[in-house]
Structures are given as C-alpha cells and as structure tokens.
ZASE-621437 format. One record per residue (C-alpha): y, x, z. Coordinates in steps of 0.25 Angstrom, whole numbers, plus 5000, padded with zeros to 4 digits. Example, Ala and Ser with C-alpha at 12.3 -4.5 7.8 and 13.67 -1.06 7.14 Angstrom:
<pts>
<pt yy="4982" xx="5049" zz="5031"/>
<pt yy="4996" xx="5055" zz="5029"/>
</pts>
This chain:
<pts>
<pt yy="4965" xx="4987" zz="5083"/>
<pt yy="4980" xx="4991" zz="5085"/>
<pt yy="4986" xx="4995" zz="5070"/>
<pt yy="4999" xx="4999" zz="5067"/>
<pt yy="5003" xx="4998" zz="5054"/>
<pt yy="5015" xx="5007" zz="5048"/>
<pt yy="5023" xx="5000" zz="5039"/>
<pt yy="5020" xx="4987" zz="5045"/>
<pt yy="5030" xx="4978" zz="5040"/>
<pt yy="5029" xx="4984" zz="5026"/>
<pt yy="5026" xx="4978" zz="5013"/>
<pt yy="5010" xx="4980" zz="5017"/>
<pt yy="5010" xx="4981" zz="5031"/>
<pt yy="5017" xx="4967" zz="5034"/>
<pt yy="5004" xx="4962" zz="5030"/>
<pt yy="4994" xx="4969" zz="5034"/>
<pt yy="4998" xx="4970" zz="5047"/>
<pt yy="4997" xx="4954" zz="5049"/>
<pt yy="4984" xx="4956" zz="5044"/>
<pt yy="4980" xx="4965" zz="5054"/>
<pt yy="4984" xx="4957" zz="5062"/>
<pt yy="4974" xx="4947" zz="5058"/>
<pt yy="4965" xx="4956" zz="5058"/>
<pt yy="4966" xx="4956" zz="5074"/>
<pt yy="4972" xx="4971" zz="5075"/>
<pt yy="4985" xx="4973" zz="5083"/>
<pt yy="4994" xx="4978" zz="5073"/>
<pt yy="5008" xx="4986" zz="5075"/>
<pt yy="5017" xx="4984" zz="5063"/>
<pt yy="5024" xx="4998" zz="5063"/>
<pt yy="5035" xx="4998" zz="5052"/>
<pt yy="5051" xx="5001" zz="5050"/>
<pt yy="5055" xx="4987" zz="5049"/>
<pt yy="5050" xx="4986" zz="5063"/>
<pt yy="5060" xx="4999" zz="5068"/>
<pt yy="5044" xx="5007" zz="5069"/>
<pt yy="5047" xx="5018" zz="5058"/>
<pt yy="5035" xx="5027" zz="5054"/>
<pt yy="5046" xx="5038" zz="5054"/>
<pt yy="5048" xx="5036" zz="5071"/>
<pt yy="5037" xx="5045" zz="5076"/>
<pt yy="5040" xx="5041" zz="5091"/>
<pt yy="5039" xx="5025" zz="5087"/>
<pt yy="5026" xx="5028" zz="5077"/>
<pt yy="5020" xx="5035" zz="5090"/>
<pt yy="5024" xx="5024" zz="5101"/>
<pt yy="5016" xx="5014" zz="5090"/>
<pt yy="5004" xx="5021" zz="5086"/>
<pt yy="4999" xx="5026" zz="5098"/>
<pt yy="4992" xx="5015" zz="5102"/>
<pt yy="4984" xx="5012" zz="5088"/>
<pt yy="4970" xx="5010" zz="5083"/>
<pt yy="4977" xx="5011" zz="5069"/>
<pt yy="4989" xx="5017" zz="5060"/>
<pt yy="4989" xx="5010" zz="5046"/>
<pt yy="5001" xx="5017" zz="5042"/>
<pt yy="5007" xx="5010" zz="5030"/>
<pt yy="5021" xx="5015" zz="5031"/>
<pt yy="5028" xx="5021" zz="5019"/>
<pt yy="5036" xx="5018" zz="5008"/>
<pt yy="5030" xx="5016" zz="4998"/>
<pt yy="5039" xx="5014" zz="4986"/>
<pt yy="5039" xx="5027" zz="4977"/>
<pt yy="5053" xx="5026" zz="4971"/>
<pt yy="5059" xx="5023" zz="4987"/>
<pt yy="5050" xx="5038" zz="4990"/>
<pt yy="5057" xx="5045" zz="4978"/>
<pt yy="5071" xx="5040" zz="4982"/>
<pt yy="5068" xx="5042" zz="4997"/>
<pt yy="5061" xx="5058" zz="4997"/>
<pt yy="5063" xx="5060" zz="5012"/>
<pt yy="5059" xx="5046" zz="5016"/>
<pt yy="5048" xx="5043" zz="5009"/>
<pt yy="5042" xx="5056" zz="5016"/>
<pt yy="5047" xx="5053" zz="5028"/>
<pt yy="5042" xx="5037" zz="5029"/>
<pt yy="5029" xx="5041" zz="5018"/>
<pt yy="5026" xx="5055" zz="5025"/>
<pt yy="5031" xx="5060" zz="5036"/>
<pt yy="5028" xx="5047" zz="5044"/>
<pt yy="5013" xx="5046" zz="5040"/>
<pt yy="5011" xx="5061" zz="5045"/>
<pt yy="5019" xx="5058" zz="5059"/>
<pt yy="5011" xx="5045" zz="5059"/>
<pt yy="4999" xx="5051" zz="5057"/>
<pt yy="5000" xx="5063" zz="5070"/>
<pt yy="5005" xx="5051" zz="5079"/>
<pt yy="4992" xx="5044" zz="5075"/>
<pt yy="4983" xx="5057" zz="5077"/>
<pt yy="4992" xx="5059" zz="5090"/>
<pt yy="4988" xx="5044" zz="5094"/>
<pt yy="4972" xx="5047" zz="5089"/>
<pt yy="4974" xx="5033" zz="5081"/>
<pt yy="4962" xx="5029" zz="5077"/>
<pt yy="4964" xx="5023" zz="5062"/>
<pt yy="4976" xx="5027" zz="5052"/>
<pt yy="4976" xx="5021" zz="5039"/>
<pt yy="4985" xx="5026" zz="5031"/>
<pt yy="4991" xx="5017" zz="5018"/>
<pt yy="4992" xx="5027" zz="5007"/>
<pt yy="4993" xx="5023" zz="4993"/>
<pt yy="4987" xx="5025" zz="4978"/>
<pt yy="4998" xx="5032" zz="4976"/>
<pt yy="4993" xx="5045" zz="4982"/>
<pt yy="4983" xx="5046" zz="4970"/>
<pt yy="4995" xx="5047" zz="4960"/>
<pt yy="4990" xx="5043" zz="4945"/>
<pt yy="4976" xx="5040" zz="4945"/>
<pt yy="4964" xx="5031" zz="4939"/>
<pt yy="4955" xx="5024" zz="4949"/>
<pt yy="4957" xx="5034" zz="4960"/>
<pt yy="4948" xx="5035" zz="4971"/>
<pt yy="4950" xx="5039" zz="4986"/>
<pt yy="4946" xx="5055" zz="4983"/>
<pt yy="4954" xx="5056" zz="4974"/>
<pt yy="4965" xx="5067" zz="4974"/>
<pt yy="4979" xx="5062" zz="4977"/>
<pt yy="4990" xx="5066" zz="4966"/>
<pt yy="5001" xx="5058" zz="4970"/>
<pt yy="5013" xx="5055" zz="4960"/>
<pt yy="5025" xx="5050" zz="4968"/>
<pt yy="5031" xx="5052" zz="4981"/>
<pt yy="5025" xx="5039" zz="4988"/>
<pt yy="5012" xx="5044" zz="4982"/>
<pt yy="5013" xx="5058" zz="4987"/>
<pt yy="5015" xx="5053" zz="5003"/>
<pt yy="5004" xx="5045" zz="5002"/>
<pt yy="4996" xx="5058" zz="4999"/>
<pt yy="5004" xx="5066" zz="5009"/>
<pt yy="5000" xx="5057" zz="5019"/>
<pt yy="4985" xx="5054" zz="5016"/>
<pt yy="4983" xx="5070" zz="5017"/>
<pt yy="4990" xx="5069" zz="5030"/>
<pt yy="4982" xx="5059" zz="5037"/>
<pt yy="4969" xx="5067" zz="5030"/>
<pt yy="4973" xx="5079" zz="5040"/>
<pt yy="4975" xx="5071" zz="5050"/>
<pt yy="4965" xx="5066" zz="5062"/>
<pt yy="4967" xx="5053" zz="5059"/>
<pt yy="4956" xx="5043" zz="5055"/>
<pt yy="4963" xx="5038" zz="5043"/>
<pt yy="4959" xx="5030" zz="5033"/>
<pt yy="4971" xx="5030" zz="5019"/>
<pt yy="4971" xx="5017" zz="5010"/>
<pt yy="4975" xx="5021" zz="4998"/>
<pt yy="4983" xx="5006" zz="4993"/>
<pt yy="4985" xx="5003" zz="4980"/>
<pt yy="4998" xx="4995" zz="4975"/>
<pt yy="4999" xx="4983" zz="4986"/>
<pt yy="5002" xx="4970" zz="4982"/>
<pt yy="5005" xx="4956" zz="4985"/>
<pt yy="5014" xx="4950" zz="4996"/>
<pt yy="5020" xx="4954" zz="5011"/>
<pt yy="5030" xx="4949" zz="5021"/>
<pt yy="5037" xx="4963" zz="5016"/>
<pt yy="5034" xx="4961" zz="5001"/>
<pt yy="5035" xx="4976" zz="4991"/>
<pt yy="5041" xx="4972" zz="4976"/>
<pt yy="5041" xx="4986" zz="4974"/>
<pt yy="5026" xx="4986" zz="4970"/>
<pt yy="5017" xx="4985" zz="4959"/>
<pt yy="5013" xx="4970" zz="4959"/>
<pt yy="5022" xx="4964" zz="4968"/>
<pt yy="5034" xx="4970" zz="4961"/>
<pt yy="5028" xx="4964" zz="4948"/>
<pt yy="5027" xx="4950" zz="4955"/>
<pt yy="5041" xx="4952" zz="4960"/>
<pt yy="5045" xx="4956" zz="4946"/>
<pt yy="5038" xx="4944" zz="4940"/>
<pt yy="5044" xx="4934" zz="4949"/>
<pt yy="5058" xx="4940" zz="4950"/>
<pt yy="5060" xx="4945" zz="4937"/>
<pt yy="5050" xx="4935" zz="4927"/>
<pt yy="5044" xx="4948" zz="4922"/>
<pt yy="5036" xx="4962" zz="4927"/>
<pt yy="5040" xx="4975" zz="4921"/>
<pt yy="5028" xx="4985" zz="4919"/>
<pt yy="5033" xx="4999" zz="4916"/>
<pt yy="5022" xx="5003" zz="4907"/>
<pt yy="5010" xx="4995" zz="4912"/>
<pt yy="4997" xx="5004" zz="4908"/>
<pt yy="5000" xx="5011" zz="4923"/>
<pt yy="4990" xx="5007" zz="4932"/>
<pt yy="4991" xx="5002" zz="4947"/>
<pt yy="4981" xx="4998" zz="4959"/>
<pt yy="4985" xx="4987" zz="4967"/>
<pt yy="4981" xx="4980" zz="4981"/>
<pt yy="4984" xx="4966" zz="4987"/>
<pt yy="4991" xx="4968" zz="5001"/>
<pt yy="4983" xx="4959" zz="5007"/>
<pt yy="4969" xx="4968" zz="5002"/>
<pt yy="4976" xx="4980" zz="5006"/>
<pt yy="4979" xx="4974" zz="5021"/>
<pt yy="4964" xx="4969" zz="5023"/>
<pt yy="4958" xx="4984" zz="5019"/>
<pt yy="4968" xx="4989" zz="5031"/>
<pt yy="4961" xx="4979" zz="5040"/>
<pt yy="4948" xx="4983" zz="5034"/>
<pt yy="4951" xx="4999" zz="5037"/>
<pt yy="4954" xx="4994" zz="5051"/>
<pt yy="4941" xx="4989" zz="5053"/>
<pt yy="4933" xx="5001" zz="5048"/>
<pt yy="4931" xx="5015" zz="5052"/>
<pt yy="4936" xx="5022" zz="5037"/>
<pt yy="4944" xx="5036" zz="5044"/>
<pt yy="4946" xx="5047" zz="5033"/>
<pt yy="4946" xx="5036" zz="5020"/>
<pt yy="4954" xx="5033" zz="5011"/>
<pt yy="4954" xx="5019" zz="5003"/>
<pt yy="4961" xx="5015" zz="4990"/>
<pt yy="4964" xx="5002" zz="4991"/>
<pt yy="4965" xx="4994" zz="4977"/>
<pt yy="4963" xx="4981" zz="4972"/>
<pt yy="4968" xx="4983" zz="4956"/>
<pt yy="4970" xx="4994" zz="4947"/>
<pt yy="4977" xx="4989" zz="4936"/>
<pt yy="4986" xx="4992" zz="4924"/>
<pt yy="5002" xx="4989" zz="4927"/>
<pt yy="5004" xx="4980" zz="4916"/>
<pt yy="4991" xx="4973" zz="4920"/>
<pt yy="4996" xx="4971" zz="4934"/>
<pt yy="5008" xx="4963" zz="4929"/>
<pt yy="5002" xx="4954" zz="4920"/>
<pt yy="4993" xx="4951" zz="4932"/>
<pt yy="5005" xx="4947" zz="4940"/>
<pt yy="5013" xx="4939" zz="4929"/>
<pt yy="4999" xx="4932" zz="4928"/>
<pt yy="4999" xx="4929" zz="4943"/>
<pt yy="5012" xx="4925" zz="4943"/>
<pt yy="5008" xx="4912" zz="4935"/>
<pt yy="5008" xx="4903" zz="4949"/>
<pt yy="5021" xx="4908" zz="4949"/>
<pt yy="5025" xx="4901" zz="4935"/>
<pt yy="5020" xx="4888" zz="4938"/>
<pt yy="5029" xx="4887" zz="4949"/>
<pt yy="5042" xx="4888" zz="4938"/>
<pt yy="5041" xx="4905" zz="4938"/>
<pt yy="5042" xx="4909" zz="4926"/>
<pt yy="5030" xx="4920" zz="4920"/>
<pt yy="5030" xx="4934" zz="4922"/>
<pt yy="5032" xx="4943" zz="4911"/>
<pt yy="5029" xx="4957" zz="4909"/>
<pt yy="5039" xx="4968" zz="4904"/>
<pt yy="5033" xx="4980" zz="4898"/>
<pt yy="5040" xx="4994" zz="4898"/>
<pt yy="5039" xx="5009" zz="4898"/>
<pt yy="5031" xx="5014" zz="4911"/>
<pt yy="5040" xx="5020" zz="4921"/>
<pt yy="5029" xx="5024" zz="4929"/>
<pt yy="5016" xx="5030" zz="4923"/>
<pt yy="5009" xx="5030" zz="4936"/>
<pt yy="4995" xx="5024" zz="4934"/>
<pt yy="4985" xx="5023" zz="4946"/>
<pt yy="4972" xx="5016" zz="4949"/>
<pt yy="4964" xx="5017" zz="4961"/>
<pt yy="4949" xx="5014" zz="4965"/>
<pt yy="4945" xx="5004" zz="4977"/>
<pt yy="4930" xx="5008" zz="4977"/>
<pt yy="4931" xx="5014" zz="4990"/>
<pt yy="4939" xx="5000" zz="4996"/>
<pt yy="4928" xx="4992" zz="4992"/>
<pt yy="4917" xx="5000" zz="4996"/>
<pt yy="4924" xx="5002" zz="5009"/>
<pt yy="4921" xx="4986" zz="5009"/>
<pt yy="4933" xx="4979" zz="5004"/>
<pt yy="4938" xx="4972" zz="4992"/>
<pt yy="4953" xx="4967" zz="4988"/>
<pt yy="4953" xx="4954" zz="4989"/>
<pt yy="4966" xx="4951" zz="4982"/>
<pt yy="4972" xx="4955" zz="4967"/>
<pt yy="4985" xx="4955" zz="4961"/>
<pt yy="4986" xx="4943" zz="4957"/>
<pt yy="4983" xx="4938" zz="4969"/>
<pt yy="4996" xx="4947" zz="4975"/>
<pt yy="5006" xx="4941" zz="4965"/>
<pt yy="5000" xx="4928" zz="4969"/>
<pt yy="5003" xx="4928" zz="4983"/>
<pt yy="5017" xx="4935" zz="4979"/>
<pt yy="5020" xx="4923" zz="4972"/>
<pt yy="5015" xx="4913" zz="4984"/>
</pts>
C-alpha cells in the first residue's frame, strides 16, 4: 500500500515509518525536516495524491511550546490538518488516520471512546477541534487516540512523561515528581507503531481507538523507572532517586483499552521495558 506519514521524521514517525517499511508498504516520509511542511498546501497536494493512506501524525505536541506559540500551534495543530483533510477528500484517499491524543478527554478515569471530550489545555483542545473536523468530513477515517509514548527513537522526546524521567534519572542521579497522586496512561512506541500497521491491514472507517498499555499513578511510574535503571547501576551509575514536591500540575487521566484488545491486539511491551532500551 502507498502511506504517507506527516511528521515522518518526528519523534514517532521515525520509527514507524521504517516499520512500514518492513511491513512491505511503500511509504513517503513527509515532515519539515525534509523541507515538506504540512503548512505548504501546493507540496502537501503534489504528495498526496497518489496515496492509499494519510497517517497524519504531524503537530506539535508539547503544551507549554502551544501556549507560548497561540498562532503556531494553530496554524501546525489546526489549520493544517483541516487543509489536509480537503486535499485528501479532493484526492478520494482511501484511508486517513488521524494520531490524536488522550488529551482530548481533559481529566478523566478510565475513559472510553464515547465518551464526551472536555479538553483542558490548548494542545488538547486541537486534538478535539480536529477529531470533529474529520467527523464531517467524507473521509474514511479511523483516530487513535495515544496515550503518553515512550521509549527510544532515532529523534528521541526528553519532554515526556517516562522518557523525561529516565533522562532525569541518568543525567541528574534523581527524578522530581510534582505531587505524584496525578495519574497518567502510557504506550511503548514500538506497540503504538505495530497497532498502525494493524489499522493498515483492516477495514475500521468511522472508529476511534484509545491506545493504552498502563494507567498508572505518577509517583508509581517513577519508582518503576529508578527500579529499571538498576542494569544501569551495575555498570558504575549510580541509583536513581526520587524527589517529592508539591504538584504543579493536578491533571489526573486514565484511559480504557478494551476496545484495542477486542479489536484484536495486545501491547506487547511495558515501561520498564522502555527505560530498558533507553538505557541500551
């Protein structure tokens, strides 16, 4: 199948479009560090018109970058997914899948796809935006709805939950948890990129897909990470330890995955095994 992926050389699409690849689908990388901006109508045109898919993972996707940046964050998070999507429906693409996120639900326990969307920060609010746009549209879209990624990339994110705590452990010797009751779901980016492929490979237009591996308590997470740095301190690093202080954040989500697995597939990998490959 002919793909392109948006945001292609980004922290998740430099790896899932190798494993496209290997999954035997001819795949076109489409991303900014390539001089191919989702922002370029006349280029995002010249590339799409000739494919069986859009997985269109473009955005930025750091909240305090989308509150510093009003008019870009719209313009890269909005206003090209929108233009994005009439060139597709102008093309009659077959497939568009569209990365979204479990920030689109806002604060929630063990949310399910029906649920209503509350969004609570500008990056959340996009996603939402942009979900309802495609739900207009004539698109056969299918939204994965991601919970945090982690675990390594050729273009690597420090910025996020577990992978910034396993910088943090190995720079730093400790990881700070503001708070720590807060809850936060998590994905390996290895699982995330196999469920793409999956979506690929089955008809599923008009759904939408949380897709979780662990809903877990922040100060949880980080004593599973100093605990999986422990390779890491036979080598001569010293152990990881925690630093407790007042929440700066009192954002607390959970998400379910009952509707991945009955759609057939189970994460494979866990947190531990993301700080592990970190650490290789």
């Amino acid at each position: 199948m002919k793909v392109m992926v948006t945001g292609g050389s980004g922290y998740i699409g430099s790896v899932l479009v190798p494993h496209l690849r290997e999954h035997g689908h001819e795949v076109t990388g489409y991303d900014i560090l390539e001089q191919r901006d989702v922002r370029n109508t006349g280029l995002l045109e010249y590339f799409m018109q000739k494919q069986e898919a859009v997985i269109w993972l473009a955005a930025m996707s750091n909240n305090d970058w989308c509150v510093k940046n009003p008019q870009l964050h719209k313009s890269i998070n909005v206003d090209a997914l929108e233009c994005g999507i009439t060139i597709a429906e102008h093309f009659k693409i077959p497939r568009f899948i569209y990365a979204s996120s479990v920030a689109a639900y806002g604060s929630v326990e063990d949310a399910t796809e029906d649920r209503a969307l509350d969004p609570t920060t500008p990056y959340g609010e996009a996603k939402a935006r942009c979900e309802r746009a495609l739900a207009i549209s004539t698109l056969a879209w299918t939204v994965t709805r991601s919970a945090s990624v982690c675990g390594p990339s050729p273009r690597l994110r420090i910025d996020i939950t577990v992978n910034k705590m396993w910088s943090d452990a190995k720079q730093k010797g400790f990881i700070t948890v503001n708070g720590g009751e807060q809850k936060r779901c998590h994905i390996h980016i290895d699982d995330l990129c196999e469920f793409y492929a999956m979506l690929l490979e089955k008809e599923v237009p008009l759904q939408t897909f949380n897709v979780v591996a662990e809903n877990e308590k922040i100060v949880k997470t980080a004593v599973q990470v100093c605990k999986s740095m422990a390779n890491g301190h036979r080598r001569g690093i010293d152990m990881p330890y925690i630093m407790m202080k007042e929440p700066t954040d009192d954002r607390s989500y959970t998400v379910s995955g009952e509707k991945m697995r009955a759609f057939g597939f189970e994460p494979q990998f866990t947190v531990a095994d993301a700080v592990r490959a970190l650490n290789a």
